[in-house]
N, C-alpha and C positions, 0 to 999 in steps of 0.2 A: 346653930346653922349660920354661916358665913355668909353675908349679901353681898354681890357681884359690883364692885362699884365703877365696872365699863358697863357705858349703856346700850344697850342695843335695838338698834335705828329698822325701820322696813319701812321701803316705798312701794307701793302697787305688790304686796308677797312676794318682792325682792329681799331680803338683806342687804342693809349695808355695811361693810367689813368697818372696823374699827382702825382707824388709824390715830399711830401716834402725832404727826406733825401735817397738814393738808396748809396747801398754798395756794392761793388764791389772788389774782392780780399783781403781785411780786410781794404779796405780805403772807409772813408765815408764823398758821396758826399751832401752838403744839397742845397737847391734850389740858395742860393747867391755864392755857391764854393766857402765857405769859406771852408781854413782845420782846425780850430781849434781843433775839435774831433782826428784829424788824430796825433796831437801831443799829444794830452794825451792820445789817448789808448798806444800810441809809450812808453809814460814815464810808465804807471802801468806795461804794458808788460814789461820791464824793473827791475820795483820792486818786480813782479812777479818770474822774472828768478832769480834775486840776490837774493831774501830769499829762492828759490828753493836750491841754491849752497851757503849758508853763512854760515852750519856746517861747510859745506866739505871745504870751504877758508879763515875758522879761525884755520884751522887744521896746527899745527904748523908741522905734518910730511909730507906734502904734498909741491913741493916745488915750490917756485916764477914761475917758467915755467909753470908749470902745472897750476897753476891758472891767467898767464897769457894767456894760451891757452884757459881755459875757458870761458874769456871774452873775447879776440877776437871773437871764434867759435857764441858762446851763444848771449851773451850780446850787444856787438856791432853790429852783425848781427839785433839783434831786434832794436838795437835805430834809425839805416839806416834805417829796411824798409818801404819802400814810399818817400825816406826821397827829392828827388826829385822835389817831389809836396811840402812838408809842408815849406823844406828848402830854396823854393825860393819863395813859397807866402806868409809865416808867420813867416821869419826866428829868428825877435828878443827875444821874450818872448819863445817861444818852446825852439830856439838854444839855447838858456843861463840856461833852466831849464836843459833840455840834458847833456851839459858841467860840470854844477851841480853835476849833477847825475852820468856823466864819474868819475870828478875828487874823489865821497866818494867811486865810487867801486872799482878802482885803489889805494886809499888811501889805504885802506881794503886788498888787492892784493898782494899790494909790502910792508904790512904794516909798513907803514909812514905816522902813524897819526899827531903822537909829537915829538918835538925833545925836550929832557932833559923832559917832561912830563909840557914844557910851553909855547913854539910856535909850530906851526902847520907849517908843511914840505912846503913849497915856492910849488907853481903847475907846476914850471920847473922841478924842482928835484923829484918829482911824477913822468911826463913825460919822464925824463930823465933815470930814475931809472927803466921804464916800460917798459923804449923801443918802445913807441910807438908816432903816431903825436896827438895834440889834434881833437878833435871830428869833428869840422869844420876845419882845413886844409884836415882830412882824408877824409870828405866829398865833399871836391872839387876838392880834388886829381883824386874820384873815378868818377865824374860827367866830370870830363877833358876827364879822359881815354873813358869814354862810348861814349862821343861826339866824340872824334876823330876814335873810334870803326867804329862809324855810319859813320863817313863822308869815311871812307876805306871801306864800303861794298857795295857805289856808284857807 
């Protein structure tokens, strides 16, 4: 005899149907929890905001703050969230596309594409120049603080 290996759910002698993929708050769960979906809606949401603002932060009168404020507010807020879940169960392939995709819109930002119009600016001096940490330390800076959040509301 074959065991059923969908389980089957009842609330109050309801049934509940079985679904392959169920979303919840913009993350999506599929029947094996995998997050793979959850990092690439993370990246297009992403390509999405920075073509939204890529007039407005090639505009040479607008200045480095200002479009450094846009990507923290905007951008970096999209590549974080959920970032939780995807960053600790699929962090290699998502994490590296992410950092990817940090260091062209920073490039962009602080513009520091090329230096002399023949090497491309080192990703310290990006960082450096931006003021900010890369994409995974800031992400486990901010997962440090939440945990020790939780463990003071005991």
């Amino acid at each position: 005899m074959k065991k059923s290996k969908i389980l089957n759910l009842s609330l109050r002698d309801s049934d509940i149907p079985f679904k392959n993929r169920i979303k919840y708050l913009e993350v999506t769960f599929n029947r094996l929890f995998k997050f793979n979906e959850l990092g690439r809606f993370a990246k297009s949401k992403v390509l999405r905001i920075k073509g939204m603002f890529s007039k407005l932060l090639i505009n040479r009168h607008l200045s480095q703050r200002a479009k450094l404020l846009i990507y923290r507010v905007c951008i970096r807020s999209a590549m974080l969230y959920g970032f939780p879940i995807w960053f600790t169960i699929y962090p290699t392939k998502v994490m590296v596309e992410m950092e990817i995709l940090e260091r062209n819109c920073l490039r962009l930002f602080v513009n520091a594409n090329f230096q002399n119009f023949v090497k491309r600016y080192s990703n310290s001096v990006i960082y450096e120049r931006a003021k900010v940490q890369p994409l995974s330390s800031y992400a486990l800076n901010l997962l440090d603080r939440f945990v020790n959040r939780l463990a003071n509301h005991g």
